[in-house]
C-alpha positions in Angstrom: 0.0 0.0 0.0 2.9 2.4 0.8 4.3 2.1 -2.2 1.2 2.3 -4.5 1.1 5.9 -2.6 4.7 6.6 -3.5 3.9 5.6 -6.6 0.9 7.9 -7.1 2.7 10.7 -5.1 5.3 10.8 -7.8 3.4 10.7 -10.7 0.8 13.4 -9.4 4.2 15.5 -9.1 5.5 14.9 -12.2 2.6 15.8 -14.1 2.2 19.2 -12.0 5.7 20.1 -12.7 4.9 19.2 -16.4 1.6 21.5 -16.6 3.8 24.2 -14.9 6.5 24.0 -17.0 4.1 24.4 -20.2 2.2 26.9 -19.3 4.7 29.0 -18.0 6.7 29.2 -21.6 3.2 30.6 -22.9 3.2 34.5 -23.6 0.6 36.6 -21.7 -1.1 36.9 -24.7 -1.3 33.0 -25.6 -2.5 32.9 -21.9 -5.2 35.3 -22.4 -6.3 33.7 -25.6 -6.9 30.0 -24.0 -8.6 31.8 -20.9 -6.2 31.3 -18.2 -4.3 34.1 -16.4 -0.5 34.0 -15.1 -1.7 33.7 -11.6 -3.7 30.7 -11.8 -1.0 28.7 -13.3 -0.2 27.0 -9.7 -4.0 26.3 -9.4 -4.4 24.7 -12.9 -1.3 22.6 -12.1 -2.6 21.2 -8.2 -5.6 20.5 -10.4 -4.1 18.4 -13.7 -1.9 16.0 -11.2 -5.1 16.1 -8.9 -6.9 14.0 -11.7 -4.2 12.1 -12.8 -5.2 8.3 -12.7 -3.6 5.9 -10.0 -2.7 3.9 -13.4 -1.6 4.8 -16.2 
C-alpha cells in the first residue's frame, strides 16, 4: 500500500511540474487567448496532477 502511494505521489508530481512548466513558456497573450491568467497557473497545475489516474 505504501508504495502504491509513492507511486501515485510521484506521478501526481510529475505531471504538476509538467503543466507548470508548459504553461509558463506561454506568452501573456497565448494565456489570455486560451482563458487562463498567469496567476492561476499553480491552481491549474494542483488540479491536472489532482486527476491524474492511480494507473496509467
Amino acid at each position: 500500500m505504501m508504495m502504491f502511494n509513492l507511486v501515485r505521489f510521484l506521478r501526481q508530481r510529475r505531471t504538476y511540474w509538467s503543466v507548470v512548466q508548459e504553461l509558463s513558456t506561454y506568452t501573456d497573450r497565448e494565456l489570455h487567448d486560451i482563458g487562463i491568467d498567469r496567476a492561476d497557473i499553480h491552481a491549474i497545475a494542483r488540479l491536472a496532477a489532482k486527476e491524474t489516474p492511480a494507473q496509467a
